[in-house]
C-alpha positions as CSV (number, residue, x, y, z in Angstrom):
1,X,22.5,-61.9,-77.9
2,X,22.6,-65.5,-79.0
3,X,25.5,-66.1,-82.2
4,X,23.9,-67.7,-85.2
5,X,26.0,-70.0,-88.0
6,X,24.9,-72.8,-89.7
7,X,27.9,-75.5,-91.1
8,X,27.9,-78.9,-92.7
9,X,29.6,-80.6,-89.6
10,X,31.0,-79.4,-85.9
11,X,33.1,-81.6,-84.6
12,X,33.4,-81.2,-80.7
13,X,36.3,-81.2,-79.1
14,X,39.8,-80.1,-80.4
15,X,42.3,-82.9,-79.2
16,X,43.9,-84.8,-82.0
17,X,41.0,-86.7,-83.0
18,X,38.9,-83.5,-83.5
19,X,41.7,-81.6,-85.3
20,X,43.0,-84.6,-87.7
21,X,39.4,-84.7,-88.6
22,X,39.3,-81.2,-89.4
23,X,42.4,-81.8,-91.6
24,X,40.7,-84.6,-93.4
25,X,37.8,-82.5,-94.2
26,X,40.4,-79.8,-95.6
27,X,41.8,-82.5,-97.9
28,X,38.5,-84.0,-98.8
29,X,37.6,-80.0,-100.6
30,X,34.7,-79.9,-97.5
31,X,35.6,-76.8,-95.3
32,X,32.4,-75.5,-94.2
33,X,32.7,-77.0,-90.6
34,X,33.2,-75.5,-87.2
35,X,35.7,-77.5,-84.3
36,X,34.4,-76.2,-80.8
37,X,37.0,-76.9,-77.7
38,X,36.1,-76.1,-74.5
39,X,39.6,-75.4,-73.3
40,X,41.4,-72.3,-73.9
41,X,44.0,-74.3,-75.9
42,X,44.4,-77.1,-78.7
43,X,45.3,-80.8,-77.9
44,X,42.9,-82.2,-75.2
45,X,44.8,-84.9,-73.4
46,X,48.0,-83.7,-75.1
47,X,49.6,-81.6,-72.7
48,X,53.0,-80.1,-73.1
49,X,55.0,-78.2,-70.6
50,X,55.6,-74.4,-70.8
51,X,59.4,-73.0,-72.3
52,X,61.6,-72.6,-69.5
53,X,64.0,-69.7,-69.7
54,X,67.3,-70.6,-71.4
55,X,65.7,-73.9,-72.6
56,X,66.1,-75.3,-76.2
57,X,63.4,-74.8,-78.9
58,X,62.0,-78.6,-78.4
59,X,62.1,-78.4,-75.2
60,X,58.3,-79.3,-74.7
61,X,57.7,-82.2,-72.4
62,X,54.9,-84.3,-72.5
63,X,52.4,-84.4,-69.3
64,X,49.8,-86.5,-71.7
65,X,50.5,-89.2,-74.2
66,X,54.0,-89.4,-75.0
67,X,54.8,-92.5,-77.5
68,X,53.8,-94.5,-80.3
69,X,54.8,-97.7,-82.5
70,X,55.4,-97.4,-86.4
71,X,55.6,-100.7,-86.8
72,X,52.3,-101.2,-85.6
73,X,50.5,-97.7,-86.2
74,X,51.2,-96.9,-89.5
75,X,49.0,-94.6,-90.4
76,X,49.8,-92.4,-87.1
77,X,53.9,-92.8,-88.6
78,X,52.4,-91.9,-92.6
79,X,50.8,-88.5,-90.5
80,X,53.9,-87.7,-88.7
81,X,56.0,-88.2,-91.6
82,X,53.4,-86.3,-94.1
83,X,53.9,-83.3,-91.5
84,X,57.3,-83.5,-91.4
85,X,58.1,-83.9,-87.8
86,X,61.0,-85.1,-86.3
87,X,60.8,-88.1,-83.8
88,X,63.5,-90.4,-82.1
89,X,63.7,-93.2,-80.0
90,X,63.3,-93.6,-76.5
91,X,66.3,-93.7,-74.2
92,X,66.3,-96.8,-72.9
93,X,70.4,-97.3,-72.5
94,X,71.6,-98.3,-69.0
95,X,70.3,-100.2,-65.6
96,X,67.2,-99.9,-64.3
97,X,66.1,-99.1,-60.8
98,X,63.3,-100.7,-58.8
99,X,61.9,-100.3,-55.1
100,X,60.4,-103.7,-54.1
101,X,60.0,-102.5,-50.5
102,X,58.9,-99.3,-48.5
103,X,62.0,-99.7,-46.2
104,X,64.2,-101.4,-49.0
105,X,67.3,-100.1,-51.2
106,X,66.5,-99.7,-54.6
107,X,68.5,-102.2,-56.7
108,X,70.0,-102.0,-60.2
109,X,68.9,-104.5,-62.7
110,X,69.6,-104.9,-66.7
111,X,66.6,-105.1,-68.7
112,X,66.1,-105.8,-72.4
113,X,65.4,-103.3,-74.4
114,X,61.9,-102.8,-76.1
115,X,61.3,-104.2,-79.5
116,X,60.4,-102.6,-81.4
117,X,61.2,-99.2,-79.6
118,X,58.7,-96.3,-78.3
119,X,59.2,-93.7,-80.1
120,X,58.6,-89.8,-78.7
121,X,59.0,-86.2,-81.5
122,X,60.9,-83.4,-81.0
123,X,59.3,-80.9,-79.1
124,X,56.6,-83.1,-77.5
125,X,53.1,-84.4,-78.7
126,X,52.3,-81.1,-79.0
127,X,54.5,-80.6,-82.2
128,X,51.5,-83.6,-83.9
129,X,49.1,-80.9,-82.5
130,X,50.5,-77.8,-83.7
131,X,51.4,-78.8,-87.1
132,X,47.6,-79.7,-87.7
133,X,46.5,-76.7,-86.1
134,X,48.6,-74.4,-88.8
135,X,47.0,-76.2,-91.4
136,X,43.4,-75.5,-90.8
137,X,41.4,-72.3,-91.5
138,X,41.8,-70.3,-88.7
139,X,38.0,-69.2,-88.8
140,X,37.0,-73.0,-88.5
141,X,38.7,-73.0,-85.3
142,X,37.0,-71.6,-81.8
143,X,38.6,-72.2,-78.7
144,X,36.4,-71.5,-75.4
145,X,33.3,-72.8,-76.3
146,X,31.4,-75.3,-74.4
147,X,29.0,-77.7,-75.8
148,X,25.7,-77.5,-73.2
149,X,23.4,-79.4,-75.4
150,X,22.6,-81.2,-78.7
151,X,19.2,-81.2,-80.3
152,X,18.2,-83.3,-83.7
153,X,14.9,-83.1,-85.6
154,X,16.0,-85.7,-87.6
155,X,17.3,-83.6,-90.2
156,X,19.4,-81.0,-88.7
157,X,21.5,-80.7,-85.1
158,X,21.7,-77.4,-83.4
159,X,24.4,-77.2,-81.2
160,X,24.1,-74.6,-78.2
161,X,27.7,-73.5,-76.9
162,X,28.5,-71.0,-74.4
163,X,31.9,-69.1,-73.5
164,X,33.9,-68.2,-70.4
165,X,31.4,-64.7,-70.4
166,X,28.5,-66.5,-71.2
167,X,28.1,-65.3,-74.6
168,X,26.0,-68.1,-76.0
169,X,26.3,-69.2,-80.0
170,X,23.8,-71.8,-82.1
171,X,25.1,-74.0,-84.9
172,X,22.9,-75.5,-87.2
173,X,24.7,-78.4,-89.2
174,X,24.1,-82.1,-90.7
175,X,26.5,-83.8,-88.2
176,X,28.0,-83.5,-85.5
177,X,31.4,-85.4,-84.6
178,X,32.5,-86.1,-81.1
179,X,35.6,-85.5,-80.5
180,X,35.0,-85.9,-77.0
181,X,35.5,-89.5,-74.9
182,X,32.2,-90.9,-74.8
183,X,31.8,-90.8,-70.9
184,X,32.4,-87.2,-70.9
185,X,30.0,-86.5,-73.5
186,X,27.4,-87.7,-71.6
187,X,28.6,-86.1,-68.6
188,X,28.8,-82.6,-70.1
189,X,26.1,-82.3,-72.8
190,X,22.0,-82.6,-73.1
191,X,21.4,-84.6,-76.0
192,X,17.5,-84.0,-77.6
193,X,15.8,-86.2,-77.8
194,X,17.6,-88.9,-75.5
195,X,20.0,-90.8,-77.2
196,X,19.0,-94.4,-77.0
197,X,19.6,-96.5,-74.0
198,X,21.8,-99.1,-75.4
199,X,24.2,-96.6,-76.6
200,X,23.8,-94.7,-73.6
201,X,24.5,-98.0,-71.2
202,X,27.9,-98.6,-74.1
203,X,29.2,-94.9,-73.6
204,X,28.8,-94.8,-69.9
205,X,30.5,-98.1,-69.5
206,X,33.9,-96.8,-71.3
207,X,36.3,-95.2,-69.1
208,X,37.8,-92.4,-70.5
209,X,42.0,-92.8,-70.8
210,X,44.2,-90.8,-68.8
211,X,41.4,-89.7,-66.8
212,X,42.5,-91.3,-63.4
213,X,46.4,-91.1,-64.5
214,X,48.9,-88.2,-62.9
215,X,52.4,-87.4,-64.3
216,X,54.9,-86.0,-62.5
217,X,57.7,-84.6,-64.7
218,X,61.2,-82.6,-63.4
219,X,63.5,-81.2,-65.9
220,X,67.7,-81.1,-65.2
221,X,70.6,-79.1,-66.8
222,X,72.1,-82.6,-68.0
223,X,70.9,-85.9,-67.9
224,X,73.5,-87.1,-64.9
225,X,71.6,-90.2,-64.3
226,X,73.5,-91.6,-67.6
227,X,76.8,-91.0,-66.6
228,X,76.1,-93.5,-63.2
229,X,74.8,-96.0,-66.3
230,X,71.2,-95.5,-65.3
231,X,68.8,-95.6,-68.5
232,X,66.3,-93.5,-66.2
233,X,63.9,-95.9,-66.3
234,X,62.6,-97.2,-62.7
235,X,59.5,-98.7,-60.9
236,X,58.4,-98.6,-57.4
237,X,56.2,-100.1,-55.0
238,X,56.7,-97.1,-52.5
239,X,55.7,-94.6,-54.4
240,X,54.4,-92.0,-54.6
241,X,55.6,-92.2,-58.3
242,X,55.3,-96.3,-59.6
243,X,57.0,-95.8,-63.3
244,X,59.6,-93.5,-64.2
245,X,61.2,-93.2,-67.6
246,X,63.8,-90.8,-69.1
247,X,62.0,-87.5,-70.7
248,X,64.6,-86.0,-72.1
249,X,64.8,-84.6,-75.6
250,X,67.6,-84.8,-77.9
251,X,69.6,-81.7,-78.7
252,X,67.8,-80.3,-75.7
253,X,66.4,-80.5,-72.2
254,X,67.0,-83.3,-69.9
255,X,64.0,-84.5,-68.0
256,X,62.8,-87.3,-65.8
257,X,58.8,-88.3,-65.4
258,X,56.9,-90.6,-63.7
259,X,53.3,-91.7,-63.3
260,X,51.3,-91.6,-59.7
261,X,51.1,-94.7,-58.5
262,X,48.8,-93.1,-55.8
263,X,44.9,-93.0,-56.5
264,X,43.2,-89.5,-57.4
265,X,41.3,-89.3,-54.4
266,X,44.8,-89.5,-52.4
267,X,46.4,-86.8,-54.0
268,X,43.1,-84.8,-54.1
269,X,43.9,-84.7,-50.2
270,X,47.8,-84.1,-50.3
271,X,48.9,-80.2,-51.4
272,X,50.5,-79.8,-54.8
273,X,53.8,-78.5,-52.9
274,X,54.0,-81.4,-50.8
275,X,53.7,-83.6,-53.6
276,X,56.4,-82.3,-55.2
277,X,58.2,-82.6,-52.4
278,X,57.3,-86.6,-52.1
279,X,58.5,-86.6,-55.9
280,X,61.9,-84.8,-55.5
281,X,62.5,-87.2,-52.3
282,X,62.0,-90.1,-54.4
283,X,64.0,-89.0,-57.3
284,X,66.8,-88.4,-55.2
285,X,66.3,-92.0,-53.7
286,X,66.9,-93.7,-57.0
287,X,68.6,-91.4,-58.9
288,X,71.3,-89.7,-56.0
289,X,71.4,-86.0,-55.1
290,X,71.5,-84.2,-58.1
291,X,67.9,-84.9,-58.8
292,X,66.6,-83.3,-55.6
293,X,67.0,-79.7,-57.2
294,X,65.6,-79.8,-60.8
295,X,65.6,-76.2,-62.4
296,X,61.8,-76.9,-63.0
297,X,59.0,-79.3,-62.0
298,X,55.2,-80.0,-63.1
299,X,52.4,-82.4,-62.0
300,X,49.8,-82.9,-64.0
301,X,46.6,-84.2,-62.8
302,X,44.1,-85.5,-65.4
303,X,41.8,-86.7,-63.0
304,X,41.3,-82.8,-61.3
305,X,40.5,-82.1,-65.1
306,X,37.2,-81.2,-65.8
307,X,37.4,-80.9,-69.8
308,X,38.7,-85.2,-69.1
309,X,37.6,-87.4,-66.4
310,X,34.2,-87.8,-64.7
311,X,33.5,-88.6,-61.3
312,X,33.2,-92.2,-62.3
313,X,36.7,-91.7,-63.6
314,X,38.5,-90.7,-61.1
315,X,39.8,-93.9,-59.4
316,X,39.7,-96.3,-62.6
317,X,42.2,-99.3,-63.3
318,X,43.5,-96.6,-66.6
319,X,43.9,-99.7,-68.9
320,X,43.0,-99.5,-72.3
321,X,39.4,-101.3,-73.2
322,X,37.4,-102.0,-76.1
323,X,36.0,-99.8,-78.2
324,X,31.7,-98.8,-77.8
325,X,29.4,-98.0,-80.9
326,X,30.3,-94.6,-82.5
327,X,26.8,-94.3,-83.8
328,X,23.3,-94.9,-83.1
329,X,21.6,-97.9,-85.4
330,X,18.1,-96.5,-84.6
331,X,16.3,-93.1,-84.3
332,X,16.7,-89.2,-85.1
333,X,20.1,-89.4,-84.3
334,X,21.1,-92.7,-86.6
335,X,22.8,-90.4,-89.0
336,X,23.8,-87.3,-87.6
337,X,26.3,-88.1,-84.7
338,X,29.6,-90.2,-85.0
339,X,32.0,-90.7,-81.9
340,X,35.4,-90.0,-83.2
341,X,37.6,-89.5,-80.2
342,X,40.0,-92.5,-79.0
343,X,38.2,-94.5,-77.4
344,X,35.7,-95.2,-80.6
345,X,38.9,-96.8,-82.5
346,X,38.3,-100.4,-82.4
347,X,42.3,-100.9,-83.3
348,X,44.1,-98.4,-80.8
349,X,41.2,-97.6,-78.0
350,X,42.7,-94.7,-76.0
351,X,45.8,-94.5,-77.7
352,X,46.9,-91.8,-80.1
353,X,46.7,-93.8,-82.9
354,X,43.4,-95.2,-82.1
355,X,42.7,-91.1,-82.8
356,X,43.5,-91.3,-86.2
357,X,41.8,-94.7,-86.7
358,X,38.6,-93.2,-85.0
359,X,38.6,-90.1,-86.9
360,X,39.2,-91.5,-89.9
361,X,36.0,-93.6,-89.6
362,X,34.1,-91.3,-88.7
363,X,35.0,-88.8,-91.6
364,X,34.3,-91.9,-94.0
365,X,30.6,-92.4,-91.9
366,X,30.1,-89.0,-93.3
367,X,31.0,-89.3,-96.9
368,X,29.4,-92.6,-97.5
369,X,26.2,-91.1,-96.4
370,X,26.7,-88.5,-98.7
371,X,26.7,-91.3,-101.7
């Protein structure tokens, strides 16, 4: 038996475009609207780590997105600050360490510190999604519900979503917000009627971020690495990890991660155990032989995630590019679908400000069209 609602707006997808949108919507006095995630938890591409026994309360560590810029993302810092969430600077105090060669040392060097810094919160990216979550009406909220197909008759969309049991649901609403990276949309849904080519060609054509990224993250009983007057912080041509930073969190856990330097479809043919392994070994190269035991470790693979990267993902360059129309200029769809997620902000593409940014749009889109 097919689940019947109707709403004003779904927005699909529940990452932090899709759930600051939600909040806008809350402030705006609009709450009849659904958010439909796929997953079986909020945040999309913000991934935390699970609490480890004995571990502080913040000690969430981020497998996704972990910094922003105030200086340069204000309205991101206004959210943060309007949520009251507590965020610090990151560690950047002490040498360096780089590999230039496979059979080379790795060699110390001084380094300037950012300006202005990267800043990280207590308790992870997650915090950012959890303190939106808590905000919302609960009964807006459904996790485990795939989008399968959109259709528009020019008035109204009726969005078809099934569960993990199959149990399938129908929305009717005005407008439908993707909070989805364009790419995927198109890889996961049936849009009807087609949505037209141009867009189609512009959506296609923008890689999704962190899809063909992989983080490898190890947490410590002390950051020892400080005490030798390392900052943490190291690159590496050898691999398999090619930027390492502190991950630590104030107060709490101490924690190094790094980013694959490795392509996906290497480490789609290398056991998670053995890279692990790789990791530890080349922790312990630049960091001595306290890092070989950490009391926990985690990889994260976005490009093995289905609910993120496409198969035209899965080896990309992972830079940032610019941003593709959010909305179609012609047809039934003109003014009933909006791209909100990152990669539609025209400032920030694919960062988490560029969230905000695009979400903010698209809420506006809606409201104008309303005047």
């Amino acid at each position: 038996m097919t689940m019947r609602r109707t709403a004003r707006i779904a927005i699909v997808g529940g990452g932090l475009a899709g759930l600051y949108a939600a909040h806008l919507l809350e402030h705006k006095g609009i709450h009849n609207y659904v958010v439909l995630e796929a997953r079986d938890g909020w945040g999309g591409r913000i991934a935390s780590t699970p609490a480890v026994a004995g571990g502080a309360p913040q000690d969430h560590f981020d497998l996704g997105p972990t910094w922003f810029w105030p200086d340069y993302q204000p309205q991101l810092d206004h959210l943060i600050d309007s949520l009251g969430l507590k965020r610090f600077a990151q560690s950047e105090d002490g040498d360096m360490v780089v590999e230039r060669a496979p059979d080379g040392a790795p060699v110390r060097m001084r380094v300037s510190l950012a300006s202005p810094p990267s800043m990280r919160l207590e308790g992870g990216m997650g915090a950012l999604v959890d303190a939106l979550r808590l905000g919302l009406a609960s009964g807006n909220l459904m996790l485990g519900q795939r989008v399968q197909r959109l259709h528009c008759d020019g008035h109204h969309v009726e969005v078809d979503a099934e569960d993990a049991q199959g149990q399938s649901s129908l929305y009717q609403v005005e407008h439908v917000l993707l909070a989805v990276p364009p790419r995927l949309a198109l890889a996961l849904i049936g849009f009807s009627p087609l949505l037209p080519e141009s867009l189609i060609r512009a959506w296609r054509g923008t890689a999704t971020w962190m899809a063909p990224h992989a983080k490898y993250l190890a947490l410590y009983d002390e950051p020892f690495w400080r005490a030798q007057g390392l900052s943490g912080e190291a690159r590496s041509t050898r691999g398999p990890l090619g930027e390492i930073h502190d991950a630590s969190m104030p107060g709490g856990g101490a924690a190094l991660f790094g980013f694959f330097g490795v392509p996906g479809h290497v480490r789609r043919g290398v056991p998670e155990d053995v890279l692990r392994a790789y990791c530890r070994a080349q922790f312990t190269r630049l960091f001595g032989e306290r890092a070989a035991a950490p009391k926990a470790d985690f990889i994260k693979d976005w490009a093995a995630d289905p609910w993120t990267a496409t198969n035209a993902d899965q080896d990309g360059p992972g830079r940032h590019g610019m941003a593709p129309p959010a909305n179609a200029a012609e047809g039934v769809w003109k003014k009933h679908i909006t791209g909100i997620a990152s990669e539609w902000s025209s400032q920030f593409p694919g960062y988490l400000a560029g969230a905000i940014e695009a979400a903010t749009n698209g809420i506006n889109t809606i409201l104008d069209q309303r005047t």
